[in-house]
FIMAR-214122 format. One record per residue: residue number from 1; residue in one letter; x, y, z of N, C-alpha, C in turn. Coordinates in steps of 0.1 Angstrom, whole numbers, always signed. Each point is the difference from the previous one (the first is absolute). Last residue first. Layout:
<site seq="NUM" type="A" n_u="X" n_v="Y" n_w="Z" ca_u="X" ca_v="Y" ca_w="Z" c_u="X" c_v="Y" c_w="Z"/>
...
//
This chain:
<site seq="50" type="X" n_u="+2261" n_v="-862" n_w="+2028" ca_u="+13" ca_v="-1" ca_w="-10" c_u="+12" c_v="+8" c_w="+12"/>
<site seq="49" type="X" n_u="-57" n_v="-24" n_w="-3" ca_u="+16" ca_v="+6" ca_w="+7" c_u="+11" c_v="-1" c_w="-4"/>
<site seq="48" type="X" n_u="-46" n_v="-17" n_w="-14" ca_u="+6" ca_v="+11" ca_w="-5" c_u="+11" c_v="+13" c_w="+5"/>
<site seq="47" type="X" n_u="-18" n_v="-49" n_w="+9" ca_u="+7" ca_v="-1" ca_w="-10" c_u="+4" c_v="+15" c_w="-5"/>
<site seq="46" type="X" n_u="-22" n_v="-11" n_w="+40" ca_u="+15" ca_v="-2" ca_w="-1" c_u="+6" c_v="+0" c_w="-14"/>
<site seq="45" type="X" n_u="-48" n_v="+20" n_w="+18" ca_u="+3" ca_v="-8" ca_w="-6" c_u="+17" c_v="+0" c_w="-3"/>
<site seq="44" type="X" n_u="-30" n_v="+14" n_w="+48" ca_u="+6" ca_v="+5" ca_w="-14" c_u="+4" c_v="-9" c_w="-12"/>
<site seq="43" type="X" n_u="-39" n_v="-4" n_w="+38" ca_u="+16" ca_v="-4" ca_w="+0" c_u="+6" c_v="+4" c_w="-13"/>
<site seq="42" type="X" n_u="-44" n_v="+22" n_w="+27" ca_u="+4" ca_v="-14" ca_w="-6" c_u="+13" c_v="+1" c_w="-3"/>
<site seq="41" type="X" n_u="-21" n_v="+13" n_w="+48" ca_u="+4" ca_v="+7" ca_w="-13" c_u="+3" c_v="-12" c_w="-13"/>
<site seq="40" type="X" n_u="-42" n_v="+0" n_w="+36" ca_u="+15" ca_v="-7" ca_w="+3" c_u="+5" c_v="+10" c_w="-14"/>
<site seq="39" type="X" n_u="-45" n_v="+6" n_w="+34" ca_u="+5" ca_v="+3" ca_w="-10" c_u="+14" c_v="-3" c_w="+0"/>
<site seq="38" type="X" n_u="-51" n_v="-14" n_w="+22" ca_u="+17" ca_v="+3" ca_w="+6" c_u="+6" c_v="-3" c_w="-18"/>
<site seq="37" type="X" n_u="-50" n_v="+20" n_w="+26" ca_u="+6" ca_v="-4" ca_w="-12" c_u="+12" c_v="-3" c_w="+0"/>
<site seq="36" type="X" n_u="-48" n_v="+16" n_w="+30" ca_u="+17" ca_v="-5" ca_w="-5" c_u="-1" c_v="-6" c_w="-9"/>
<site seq="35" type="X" n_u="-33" n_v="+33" n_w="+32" ca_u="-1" ca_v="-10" ca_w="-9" c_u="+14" c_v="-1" c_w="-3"/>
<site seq="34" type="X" n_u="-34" n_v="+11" n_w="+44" ca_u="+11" ca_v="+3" ca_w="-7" c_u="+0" c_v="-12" c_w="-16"/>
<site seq="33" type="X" n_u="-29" n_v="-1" n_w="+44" ca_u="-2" ca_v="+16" ca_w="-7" c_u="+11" c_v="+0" c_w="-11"/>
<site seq="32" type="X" n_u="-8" n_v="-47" n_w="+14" ca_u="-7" ca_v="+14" ca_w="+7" c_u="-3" c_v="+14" c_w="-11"/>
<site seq="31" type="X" n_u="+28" n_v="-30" n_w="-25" ca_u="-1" ca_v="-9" ca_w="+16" c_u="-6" c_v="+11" c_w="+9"/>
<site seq="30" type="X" n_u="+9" n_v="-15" n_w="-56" ca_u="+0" ca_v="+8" ca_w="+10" c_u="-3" c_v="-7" c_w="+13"/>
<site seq="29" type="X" n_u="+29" n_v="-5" n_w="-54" ca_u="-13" ca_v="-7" ca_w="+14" c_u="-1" c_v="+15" c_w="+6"/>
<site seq="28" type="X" n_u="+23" n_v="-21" n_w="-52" ca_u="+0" ca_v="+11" ca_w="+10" c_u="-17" c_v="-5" c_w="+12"/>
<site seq="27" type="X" n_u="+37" n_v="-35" n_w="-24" ca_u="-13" ca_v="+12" ca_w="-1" c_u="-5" c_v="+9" c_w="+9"/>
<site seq="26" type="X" n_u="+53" n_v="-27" n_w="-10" ca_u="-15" ca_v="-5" ca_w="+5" c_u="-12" c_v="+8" c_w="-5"/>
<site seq="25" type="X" n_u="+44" n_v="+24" n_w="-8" ca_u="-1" ca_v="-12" ca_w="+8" c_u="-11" c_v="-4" c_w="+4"/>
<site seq="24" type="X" n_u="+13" n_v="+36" n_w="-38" ca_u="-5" ca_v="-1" ca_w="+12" c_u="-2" c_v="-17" c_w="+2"/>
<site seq="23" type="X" n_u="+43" n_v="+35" n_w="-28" ca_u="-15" ca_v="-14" ca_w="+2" c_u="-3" c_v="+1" c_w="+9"/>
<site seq="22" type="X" n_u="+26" n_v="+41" n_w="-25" ca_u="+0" ca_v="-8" ca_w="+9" c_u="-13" c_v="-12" c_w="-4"/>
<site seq="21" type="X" n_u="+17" n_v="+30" n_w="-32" ca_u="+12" ca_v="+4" ca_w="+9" c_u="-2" c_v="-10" c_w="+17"/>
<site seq="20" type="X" n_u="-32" n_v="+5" n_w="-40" ca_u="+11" ca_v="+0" ca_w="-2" c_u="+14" c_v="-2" c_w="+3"/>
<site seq="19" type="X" n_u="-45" n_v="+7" n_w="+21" ca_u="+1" ca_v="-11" ca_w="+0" c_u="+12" c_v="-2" c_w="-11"/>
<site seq="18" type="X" n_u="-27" n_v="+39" n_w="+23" ca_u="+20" ca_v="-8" ca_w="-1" c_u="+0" c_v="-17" c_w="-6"/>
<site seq="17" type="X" n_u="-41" n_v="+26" n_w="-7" ca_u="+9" ca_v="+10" ca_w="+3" c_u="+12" c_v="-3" c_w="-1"/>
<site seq="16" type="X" n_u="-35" n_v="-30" n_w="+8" ca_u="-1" ca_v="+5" ca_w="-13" c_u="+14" c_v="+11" c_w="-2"/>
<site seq="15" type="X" n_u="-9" n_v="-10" n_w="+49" ca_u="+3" ca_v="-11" ca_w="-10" c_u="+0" c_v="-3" c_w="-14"/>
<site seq="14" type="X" n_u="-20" n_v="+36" n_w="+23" ca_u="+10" ca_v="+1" ca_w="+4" c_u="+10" c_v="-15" c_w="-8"/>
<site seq="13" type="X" n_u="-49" n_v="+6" n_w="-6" ca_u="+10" ca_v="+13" ca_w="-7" c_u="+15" c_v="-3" c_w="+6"/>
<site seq="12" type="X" n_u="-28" n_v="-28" n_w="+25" ca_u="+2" ca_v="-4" ca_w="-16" c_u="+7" c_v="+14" c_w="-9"/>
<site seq="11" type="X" n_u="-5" n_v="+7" n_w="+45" ca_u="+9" ca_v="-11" ca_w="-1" c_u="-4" c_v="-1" c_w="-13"/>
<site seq="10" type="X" n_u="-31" n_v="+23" n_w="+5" ca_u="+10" ca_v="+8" ca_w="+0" c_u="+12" c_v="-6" c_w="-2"/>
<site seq="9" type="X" n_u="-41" n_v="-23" n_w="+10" ca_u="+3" ca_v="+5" ca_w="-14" c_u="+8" c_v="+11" c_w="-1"/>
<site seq="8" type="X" n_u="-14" n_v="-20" n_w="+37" ca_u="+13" ca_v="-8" ca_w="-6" c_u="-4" c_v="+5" c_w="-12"/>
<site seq="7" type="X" n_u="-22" n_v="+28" n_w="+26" ca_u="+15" ca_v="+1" ca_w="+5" c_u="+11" c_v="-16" c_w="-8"/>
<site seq="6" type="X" n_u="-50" n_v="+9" n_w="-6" ca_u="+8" ca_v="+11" ca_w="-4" c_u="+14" c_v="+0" c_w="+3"/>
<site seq="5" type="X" n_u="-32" n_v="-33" n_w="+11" ca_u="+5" ca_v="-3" ca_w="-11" c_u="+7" c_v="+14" c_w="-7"/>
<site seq="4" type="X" n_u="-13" n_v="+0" n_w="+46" ca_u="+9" ca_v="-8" ca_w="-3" c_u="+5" c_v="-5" c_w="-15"/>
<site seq="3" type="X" n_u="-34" n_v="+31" n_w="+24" ca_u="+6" ca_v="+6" ca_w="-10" c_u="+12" c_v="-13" c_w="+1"/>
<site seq="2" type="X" n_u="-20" n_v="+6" n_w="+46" ca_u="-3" ca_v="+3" ca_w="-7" c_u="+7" c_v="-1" c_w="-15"/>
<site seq="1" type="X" n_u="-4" n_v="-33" n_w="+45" ca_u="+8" ca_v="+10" ca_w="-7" c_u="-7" c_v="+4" c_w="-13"/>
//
């Protein structure tokens, strides 16, 4: 596979990006031709529920 450090460095933009609003589980992999990332939402903080 060609350019594979190109495609997890997009996952890295992408995980830079939300990482406010989400976490990435484990580290980002690839498998063949594809690359992943598994994105969880983070959990709001309860204290600011009114």
């Amino acid at each position: 596979m060609q350019h594979k450090d190109l495609g997890l460095a997009v996952l890295e933009k992408v995980k830079a990006a939300v990482e406010d609003i989400a976490a990435v589980e484990g580290k980002l992999s690839s498998m063949g031709t594809r690359s992943f990332a598994t994105l969880t939402p983070k959990k709001k903080d309860s204290k600011n529920k009114k």
